[in-house]
N, CA, C and O of each residue as an XYZ file, in Angstrom:
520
protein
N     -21.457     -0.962     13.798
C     -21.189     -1.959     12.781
C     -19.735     -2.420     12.904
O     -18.808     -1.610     12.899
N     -19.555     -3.768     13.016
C     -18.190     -4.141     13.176
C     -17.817     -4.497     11.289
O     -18.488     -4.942     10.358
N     -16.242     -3.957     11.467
C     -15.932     -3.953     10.489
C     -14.129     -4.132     10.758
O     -13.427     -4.145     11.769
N     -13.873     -4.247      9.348
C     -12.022     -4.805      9.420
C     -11.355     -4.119      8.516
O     -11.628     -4.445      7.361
N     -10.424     -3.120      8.662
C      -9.267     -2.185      7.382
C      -8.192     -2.863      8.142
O      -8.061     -3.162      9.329
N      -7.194     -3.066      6.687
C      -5.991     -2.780      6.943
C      -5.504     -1.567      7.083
O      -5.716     -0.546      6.429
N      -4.504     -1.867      8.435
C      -3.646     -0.481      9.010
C      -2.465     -0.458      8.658
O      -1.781     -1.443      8.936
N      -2.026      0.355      8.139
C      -0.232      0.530      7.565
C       0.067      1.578      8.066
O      -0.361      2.676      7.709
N       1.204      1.261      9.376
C       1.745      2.293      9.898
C       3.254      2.801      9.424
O       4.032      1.905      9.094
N       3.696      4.088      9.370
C       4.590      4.462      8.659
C       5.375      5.047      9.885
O       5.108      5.085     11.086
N       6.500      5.514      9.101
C       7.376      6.956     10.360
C       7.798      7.798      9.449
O       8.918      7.803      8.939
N       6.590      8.787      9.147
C       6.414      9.949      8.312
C       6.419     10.074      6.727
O       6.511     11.092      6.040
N       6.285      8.679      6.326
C       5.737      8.353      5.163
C       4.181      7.817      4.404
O       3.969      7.347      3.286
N       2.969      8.218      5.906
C       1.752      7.650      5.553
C       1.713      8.990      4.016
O       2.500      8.835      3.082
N       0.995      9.841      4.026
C       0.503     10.986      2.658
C       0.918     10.531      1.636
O       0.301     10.401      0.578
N       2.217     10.198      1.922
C       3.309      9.631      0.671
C       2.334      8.397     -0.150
O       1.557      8.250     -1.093
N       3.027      7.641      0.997
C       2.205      6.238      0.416
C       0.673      6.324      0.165
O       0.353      5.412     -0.598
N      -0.433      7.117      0.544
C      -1.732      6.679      0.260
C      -1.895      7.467     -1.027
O      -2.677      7.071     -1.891
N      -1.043      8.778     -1.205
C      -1.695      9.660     -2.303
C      -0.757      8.817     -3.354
O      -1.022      9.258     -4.472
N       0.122      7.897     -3.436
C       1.154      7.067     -4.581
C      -0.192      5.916     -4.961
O      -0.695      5.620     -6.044
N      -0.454      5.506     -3.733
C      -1.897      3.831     -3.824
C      -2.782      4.368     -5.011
O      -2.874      3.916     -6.152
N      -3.487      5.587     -4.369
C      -4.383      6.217     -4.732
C      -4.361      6.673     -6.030
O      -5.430      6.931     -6.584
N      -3.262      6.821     -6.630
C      -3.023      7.237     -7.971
C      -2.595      6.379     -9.028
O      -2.255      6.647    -10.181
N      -2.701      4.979     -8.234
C      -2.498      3.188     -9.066
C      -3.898      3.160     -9.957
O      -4.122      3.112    -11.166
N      -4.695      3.213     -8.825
C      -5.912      2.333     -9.267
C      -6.996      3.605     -9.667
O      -7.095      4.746     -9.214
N      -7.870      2.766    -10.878
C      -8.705      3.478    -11.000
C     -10.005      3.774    -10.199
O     -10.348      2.714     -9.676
N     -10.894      4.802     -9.879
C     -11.916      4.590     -9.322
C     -11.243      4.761     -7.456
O     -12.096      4.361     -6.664
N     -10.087      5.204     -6.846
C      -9.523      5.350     -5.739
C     -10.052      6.833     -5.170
O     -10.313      7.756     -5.942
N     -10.142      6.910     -4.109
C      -9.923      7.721     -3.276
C      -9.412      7.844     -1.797
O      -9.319      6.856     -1.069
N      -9.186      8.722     -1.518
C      -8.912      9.817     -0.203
C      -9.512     10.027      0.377
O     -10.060     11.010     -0.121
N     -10.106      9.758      1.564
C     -11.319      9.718      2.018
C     -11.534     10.761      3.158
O     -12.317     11.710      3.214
N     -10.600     10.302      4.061
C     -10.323     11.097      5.732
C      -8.761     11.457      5.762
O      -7.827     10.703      5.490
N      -8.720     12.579      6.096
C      -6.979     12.712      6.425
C      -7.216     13.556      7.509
O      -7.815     14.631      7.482
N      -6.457     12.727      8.929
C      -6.534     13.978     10.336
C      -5.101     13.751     10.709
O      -4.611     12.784     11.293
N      -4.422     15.037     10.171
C      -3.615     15.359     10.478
C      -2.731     15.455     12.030
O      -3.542     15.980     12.793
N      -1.607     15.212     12.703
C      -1.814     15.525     13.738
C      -1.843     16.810     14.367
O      -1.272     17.760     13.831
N      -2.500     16.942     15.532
C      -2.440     18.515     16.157
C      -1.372     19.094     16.581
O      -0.518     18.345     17.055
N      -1.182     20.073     16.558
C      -0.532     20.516     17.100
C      -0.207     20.628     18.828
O      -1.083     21.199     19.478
N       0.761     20.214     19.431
C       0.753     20.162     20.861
C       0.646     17.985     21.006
O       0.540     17.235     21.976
N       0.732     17.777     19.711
C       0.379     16.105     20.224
C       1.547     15.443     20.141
O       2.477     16.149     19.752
N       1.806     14.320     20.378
C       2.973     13.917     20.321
C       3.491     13.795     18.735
O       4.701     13.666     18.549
N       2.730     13.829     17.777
C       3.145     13.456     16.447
C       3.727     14.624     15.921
O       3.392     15.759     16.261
N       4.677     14.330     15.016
C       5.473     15.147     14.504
C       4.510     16.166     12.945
O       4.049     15.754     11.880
N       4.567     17.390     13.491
C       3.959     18.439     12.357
C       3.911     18.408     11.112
O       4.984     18.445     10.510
N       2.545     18.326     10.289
C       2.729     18.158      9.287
C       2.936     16.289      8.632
O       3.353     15.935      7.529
N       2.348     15.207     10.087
C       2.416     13.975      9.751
C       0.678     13.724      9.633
O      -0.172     14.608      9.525
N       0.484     12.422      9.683
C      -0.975     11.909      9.564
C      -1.092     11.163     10.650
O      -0.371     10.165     10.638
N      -2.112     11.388     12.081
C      -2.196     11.022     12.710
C      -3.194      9.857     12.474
O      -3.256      8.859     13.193
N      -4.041     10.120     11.281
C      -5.072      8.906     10.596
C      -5.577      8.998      9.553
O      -6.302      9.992      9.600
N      -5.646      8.405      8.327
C      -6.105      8.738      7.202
C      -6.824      7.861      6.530
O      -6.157      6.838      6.685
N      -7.771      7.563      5.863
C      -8.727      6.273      5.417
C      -8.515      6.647      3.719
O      -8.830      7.689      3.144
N      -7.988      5.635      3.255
C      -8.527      5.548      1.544
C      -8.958      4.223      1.519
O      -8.927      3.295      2.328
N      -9.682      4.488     -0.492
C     -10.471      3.142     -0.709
C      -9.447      3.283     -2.010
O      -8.988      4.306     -2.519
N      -9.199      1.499     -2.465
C      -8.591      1.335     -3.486
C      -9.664      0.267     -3.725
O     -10.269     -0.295     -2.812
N      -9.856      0.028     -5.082
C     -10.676     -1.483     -6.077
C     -11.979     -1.322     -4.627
O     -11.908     -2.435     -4.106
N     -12.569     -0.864     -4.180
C     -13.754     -0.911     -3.309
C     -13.497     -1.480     -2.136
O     -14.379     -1.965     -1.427
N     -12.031     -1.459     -1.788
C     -11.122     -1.952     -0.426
C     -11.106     -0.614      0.608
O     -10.432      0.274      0.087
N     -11.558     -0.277      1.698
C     -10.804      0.797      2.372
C      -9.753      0.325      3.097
O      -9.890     -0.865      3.380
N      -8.512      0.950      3.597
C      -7.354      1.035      4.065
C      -7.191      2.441      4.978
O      -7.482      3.603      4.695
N      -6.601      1.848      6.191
C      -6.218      3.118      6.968
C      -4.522      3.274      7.335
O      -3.780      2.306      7.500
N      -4.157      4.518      7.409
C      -2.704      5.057      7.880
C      -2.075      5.714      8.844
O      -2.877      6.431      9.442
N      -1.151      5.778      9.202
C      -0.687      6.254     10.154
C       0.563      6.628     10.258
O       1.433      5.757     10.271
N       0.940      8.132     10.363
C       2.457      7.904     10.865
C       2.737      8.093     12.380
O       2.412      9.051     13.082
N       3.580      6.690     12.816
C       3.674      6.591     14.156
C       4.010      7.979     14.795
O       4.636      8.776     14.095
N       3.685      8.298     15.929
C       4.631      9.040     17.194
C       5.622      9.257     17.406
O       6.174     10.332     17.639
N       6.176      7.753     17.329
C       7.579      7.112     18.284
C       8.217      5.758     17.026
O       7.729      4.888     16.306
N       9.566      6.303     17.375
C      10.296      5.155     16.493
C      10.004      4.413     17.073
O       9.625      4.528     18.239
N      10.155      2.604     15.928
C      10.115      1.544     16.342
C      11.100      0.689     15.206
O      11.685      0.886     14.141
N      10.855     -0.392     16.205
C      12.402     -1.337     15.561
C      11.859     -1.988     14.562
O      12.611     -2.811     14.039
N      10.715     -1.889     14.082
C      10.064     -3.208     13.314
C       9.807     -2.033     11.730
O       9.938     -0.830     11.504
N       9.408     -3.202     10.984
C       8.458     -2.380      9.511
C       7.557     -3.377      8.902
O       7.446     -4.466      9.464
N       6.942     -3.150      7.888
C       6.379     -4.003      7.193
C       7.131     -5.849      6.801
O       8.262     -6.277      7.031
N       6.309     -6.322      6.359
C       7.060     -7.926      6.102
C       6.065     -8.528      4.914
O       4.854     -8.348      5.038
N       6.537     -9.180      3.864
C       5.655     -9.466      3.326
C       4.726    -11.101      3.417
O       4.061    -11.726      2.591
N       5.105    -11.342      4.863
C       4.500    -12.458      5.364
C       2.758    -11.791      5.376
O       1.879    -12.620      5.612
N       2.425    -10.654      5.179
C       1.191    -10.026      4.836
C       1.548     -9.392      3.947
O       2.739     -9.144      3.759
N       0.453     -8.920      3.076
C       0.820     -8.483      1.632
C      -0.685     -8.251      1.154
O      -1.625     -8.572      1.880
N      -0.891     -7.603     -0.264
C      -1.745     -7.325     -0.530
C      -1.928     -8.138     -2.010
O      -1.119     -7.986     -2.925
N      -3.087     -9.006     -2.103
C      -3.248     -9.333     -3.162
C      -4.139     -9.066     -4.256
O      -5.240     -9.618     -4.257
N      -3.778     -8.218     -5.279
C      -4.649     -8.057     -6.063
C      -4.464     -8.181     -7.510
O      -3.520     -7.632     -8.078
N      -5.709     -9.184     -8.381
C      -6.047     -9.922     -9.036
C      -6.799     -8.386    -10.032
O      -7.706     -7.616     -9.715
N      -5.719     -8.468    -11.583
C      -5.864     -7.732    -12.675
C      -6.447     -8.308    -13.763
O      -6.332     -9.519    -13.953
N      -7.215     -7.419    -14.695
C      -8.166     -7.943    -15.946
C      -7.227     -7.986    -16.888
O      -7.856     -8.113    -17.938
N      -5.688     -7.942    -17.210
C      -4.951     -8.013    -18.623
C      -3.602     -7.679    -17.945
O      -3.400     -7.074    -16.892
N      -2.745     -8.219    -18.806
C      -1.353     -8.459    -18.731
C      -0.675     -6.701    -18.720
O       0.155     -6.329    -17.890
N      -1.067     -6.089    -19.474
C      -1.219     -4.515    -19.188
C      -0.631     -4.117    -18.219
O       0.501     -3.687    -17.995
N      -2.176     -4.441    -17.240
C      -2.077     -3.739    -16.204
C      -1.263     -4.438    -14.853
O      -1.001     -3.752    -13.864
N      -1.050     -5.291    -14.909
C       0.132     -6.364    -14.767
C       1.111     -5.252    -14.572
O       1.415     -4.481    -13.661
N       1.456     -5.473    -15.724
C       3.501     -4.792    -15.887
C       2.885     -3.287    -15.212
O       3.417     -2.733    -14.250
N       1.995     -2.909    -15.733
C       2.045     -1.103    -14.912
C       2.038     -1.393    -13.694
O       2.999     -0.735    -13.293
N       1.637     -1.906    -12.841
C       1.475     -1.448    -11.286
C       2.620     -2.244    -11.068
O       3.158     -1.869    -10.026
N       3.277     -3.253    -11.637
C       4.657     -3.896    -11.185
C       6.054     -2.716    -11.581
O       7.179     -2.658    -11.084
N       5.707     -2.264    -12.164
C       6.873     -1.338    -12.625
C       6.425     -0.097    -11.608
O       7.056      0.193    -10.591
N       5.191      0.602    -12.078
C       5.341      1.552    -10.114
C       5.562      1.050     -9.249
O       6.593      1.298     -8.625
N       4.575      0.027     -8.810
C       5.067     -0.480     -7.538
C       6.534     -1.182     -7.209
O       7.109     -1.561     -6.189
N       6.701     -1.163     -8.022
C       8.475     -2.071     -7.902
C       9.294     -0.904     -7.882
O      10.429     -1.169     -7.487
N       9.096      0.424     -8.201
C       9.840      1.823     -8.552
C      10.668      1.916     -7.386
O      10.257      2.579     -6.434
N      11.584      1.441     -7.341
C      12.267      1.695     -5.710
C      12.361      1.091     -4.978
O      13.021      1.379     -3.980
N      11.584     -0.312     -5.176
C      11.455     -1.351     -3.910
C      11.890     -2.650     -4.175
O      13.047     -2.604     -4.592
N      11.453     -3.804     -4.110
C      12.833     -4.990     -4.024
C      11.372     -6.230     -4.921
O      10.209     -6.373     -4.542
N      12.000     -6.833     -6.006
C      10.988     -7.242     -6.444
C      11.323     -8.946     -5.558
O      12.426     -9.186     -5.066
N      10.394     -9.745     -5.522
C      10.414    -10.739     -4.837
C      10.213    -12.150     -5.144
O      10.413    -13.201     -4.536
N       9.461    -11.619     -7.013
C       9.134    -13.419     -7.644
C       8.944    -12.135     -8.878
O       7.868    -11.540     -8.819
N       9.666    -11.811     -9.684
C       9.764    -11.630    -11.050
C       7.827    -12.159    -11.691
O       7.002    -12.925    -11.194
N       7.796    -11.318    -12.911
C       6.595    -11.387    -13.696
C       7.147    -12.652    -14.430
O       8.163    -12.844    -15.098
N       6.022    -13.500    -14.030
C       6.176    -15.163    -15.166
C       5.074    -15.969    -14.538
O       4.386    -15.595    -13.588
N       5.001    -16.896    -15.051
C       3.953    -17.966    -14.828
C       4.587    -19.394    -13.739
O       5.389    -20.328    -13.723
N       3.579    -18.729    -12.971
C       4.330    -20.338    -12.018
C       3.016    -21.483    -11.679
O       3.102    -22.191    -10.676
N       2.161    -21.556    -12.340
C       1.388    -22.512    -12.391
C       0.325    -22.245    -11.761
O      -0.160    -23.288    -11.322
N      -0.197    -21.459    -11.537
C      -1.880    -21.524    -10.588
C      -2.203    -19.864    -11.578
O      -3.262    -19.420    -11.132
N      -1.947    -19.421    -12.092
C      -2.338    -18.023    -13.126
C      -1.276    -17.910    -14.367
O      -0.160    -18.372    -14.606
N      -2.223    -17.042    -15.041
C      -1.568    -16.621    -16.205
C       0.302    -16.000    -16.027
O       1.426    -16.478    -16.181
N      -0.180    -14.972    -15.709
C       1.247    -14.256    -14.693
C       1.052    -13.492    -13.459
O       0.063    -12.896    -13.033
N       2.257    -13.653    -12.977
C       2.008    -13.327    -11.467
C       3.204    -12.497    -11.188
O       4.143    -12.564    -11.981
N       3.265    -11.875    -10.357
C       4.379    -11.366     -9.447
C       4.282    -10.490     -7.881
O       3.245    -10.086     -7.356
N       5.327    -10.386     -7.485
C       5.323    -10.111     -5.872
C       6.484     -9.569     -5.506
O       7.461    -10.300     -5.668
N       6.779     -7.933     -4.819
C       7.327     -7.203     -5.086
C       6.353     -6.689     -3.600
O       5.193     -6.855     -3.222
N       8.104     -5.702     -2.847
C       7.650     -4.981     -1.720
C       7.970     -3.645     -3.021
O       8.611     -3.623     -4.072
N       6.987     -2.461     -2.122
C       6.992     -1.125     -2.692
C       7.971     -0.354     -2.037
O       8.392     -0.910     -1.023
N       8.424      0.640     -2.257
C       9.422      1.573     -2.066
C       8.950      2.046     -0.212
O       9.706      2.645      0.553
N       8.156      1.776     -0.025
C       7.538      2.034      1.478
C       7.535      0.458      2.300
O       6.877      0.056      3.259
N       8.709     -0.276      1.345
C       8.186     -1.496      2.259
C       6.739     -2.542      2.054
O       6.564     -3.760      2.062
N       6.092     -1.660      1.920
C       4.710     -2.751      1.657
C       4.662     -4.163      0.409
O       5.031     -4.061     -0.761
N       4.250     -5.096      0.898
C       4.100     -5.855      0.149
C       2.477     -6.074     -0.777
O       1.304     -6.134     -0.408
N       3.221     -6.150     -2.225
C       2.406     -6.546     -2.949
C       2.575     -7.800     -3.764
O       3.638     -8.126     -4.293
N       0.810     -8.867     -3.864
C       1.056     -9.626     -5.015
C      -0.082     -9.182     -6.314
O      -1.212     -8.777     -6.040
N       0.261     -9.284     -7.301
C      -0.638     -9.032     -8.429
C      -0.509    -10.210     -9.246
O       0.511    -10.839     -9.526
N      -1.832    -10.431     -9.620
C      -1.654    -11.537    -10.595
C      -2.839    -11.572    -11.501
O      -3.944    -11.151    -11.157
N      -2.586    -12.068    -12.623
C      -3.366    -12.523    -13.594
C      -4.294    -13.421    -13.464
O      -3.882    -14.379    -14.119
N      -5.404    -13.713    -12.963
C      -6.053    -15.042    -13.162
C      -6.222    -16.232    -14.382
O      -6.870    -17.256    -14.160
């Protein structure tokens, strides 16, 4: 069966970030975590692959091998669309916990409220109100 996850690769911050996702949303889980082996190139005690589901989305992780010069960008991003202003400000205030907000909570004309904010891991998120 062909199929499509987003992959978010880390450098020894995948566990971090999926068990933080995972503890946003309701109804989330943890699905697969394969650690790497021992004797492999990945550093002990990292995630050589891990699958969670958030809102009925699965997502996979990784912490790289080998440094690299690059990271996340929020020219991709994750968009997800909340039932109340609520839950709005909560996942903007975790998810913003550390990370760089990018369009402030307000109304810019196509939803109620919106905002867009990388997470403390870099990742980009948008949430919005319909």
């Amino acid at each position: 069966m062909t199929n499509i996850l987003p992959f978010l690769m880390f450098e020894g911050r995948a566990e971090e970030a999926m068990r933080f996702y995972a503890g946003l949303f309701p109804d989330a889980s943890i699905d697969e975590v394969n650690p790497w082996p021992p004797g492999s190139p990945g550093k002990p005690g990292t995630i050589m692959t891990a699958r969670f589901t958030l809102a009925g989305q699965s997502f996979m992780v990784t912490d790289s091998s080998v440094n690299h010069a690059f990271t996340f960008t929020p020219s991709v991003s994750f968009f997800v669309n909340v039932d109340d202003l609520a839950q709005l400000e909560h996942l903007a205030a975790e998810l913003g916990q550390g990370g760089q907000v990018l369009m402030g909570i307000g109304s810019y004309g196509f939803s109620q409220r919106f905002t867009w904010l990388n997470d403390r891991f870099g990742v980009s998120w948008q949430i919005n109100l319909p």
